[in-house]
N, C-alpha and C positions, 0 to 999 in steps of 0.2 A: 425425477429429473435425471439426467443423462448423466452419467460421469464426465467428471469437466475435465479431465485428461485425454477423453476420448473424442468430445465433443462439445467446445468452451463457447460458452454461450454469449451473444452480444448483450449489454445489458443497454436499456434506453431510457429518455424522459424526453420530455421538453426541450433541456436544456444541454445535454449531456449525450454521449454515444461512447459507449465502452467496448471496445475490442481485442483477441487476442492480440499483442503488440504483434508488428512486420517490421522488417528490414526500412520500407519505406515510411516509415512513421521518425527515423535519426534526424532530420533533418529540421523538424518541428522540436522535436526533444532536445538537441542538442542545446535550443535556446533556456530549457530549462535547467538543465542539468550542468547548463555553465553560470548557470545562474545564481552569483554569490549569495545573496540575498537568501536566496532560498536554501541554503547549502546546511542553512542550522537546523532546520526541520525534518531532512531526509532521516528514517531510521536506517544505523550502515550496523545496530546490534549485529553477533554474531556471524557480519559476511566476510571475514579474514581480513581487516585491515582496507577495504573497500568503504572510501564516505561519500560514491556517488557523484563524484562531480568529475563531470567530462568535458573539457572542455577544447577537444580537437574534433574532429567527425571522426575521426579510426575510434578516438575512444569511445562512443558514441557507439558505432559501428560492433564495435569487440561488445560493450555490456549488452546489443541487442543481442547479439549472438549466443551469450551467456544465459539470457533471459531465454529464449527458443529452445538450445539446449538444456535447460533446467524442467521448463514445459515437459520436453519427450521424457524427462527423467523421470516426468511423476515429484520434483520435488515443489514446485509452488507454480502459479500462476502470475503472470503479468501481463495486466489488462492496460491499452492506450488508453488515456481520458479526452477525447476531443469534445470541443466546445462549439457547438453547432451555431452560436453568433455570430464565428470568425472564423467557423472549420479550420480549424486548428487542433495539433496534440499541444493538449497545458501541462498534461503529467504522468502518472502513471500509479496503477496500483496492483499492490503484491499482496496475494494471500495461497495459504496455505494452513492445513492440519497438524497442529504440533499433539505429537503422541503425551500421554502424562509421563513425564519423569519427574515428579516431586515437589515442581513449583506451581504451578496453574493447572493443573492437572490436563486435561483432556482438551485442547482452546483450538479456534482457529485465531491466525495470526494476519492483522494487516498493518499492511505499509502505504500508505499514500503518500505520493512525492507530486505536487505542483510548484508551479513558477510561483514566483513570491509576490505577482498581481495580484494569485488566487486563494492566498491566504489569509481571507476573510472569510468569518464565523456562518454565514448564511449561505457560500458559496457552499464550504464544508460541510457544512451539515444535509444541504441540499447534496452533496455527494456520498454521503454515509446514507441519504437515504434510498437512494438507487443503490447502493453496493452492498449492504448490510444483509436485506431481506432477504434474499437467496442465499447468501453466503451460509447461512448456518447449512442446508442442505447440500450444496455442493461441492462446502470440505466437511461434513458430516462433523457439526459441532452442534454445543447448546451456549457457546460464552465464546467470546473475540476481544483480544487483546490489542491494544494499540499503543506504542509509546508516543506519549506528549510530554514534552521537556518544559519545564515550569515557565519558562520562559517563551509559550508558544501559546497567546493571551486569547487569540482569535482562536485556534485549534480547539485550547479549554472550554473555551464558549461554547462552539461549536458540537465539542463531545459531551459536556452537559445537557444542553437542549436535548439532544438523541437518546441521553438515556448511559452514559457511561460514568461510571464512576473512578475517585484511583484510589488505584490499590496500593497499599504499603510492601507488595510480594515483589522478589525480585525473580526474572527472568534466569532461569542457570544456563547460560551456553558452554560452547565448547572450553575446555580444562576447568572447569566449572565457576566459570570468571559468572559474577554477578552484573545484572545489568537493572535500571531502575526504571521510574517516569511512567509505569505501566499504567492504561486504563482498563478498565474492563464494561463490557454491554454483554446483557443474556439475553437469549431469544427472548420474546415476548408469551 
């Protein structure tokens, strides 16, 4: 498979169409990302005091920008989630290759942020199962981390059926603040 820096691949199904995020994708998102409701489920671990919620188009606008330049950086990926019943963006998802330093050793890491329509257990999981399968090879992992906060009933569900477990490890980010809630799925 290609390096997905070089060359980030669409993912597809039935239901689903995953793409590099664009510029023109803010105005769908905007509705998620201002989206209270949903505001408890985003993971904002380790992004400098950022919980994700946008709710002007500039802000919108500036995190799409952040997200494209982070792409050229080489530091993560974010893929739009459109929903091909409504062709619409419902969400968006972040992954990336965290190197070992001491806590999960070698993992890749995702983030899934949907509207809070879309956070139901069968939707999720139908979306872990488009995004999961490749992912161990194209951020060259064998195990993928998720934070689900106890509190996120349908998620749990969701990451159960698929095969994730939680782990009691904490997450070490930046000044080696701990972080908790972590799932864990290993390739198959």
């Amino acid at each position: 498979m290609a390096n997905v820096y070089e060359e980030c691949p669409v993912l597809e199904n039935e239901r689903w169409r995953l793409h590099l995020i664009e510029k023109s994708d803010a105005e769908d998102l905007l509705n998620v990302y201002s989206d209270k409701n949903a505001l408890p489920f985003f993971n904002s671990d380790n992004c400098d005091g950022d919980n994700f919620y946008y709710p002007t188009k500039e802000q919108m606008d500036k995190a799409i920008d952040f997200w494209l330049y982070s792409y050229r950086e080489k530091w993560f990926v974010r893929w739009v989630i459109i929903d091909k019943t409504v062709s619409k963006a419902i969400g968006t998802v972040e992954l990336f290759h965290r190197p070992d330093n001491g806590d999960f050793g070698e993992v890749g890491v995702l983030r899934l942020d949907v509207g809070s329509a879309y956070e139901r257990s069968g939707l999720l999981n139908s979306l872990f199962a488009l995004i999961l399968p490749p992912a161990y090879e194209l951020f060259d992992c064998d195990r993928i981390i998720s934070k689900i906060p106890v509190y996120a009933v349908e998620r749990i569900d969701a990451a159960e059926k698929y095969g994730f477990t939680k782990s009691e490890q904490y997450l070490i980010g930046k000044g080696d603040y701990a972080y908790n809630d972590y799932w864990i799925v290993s390739r198959s």
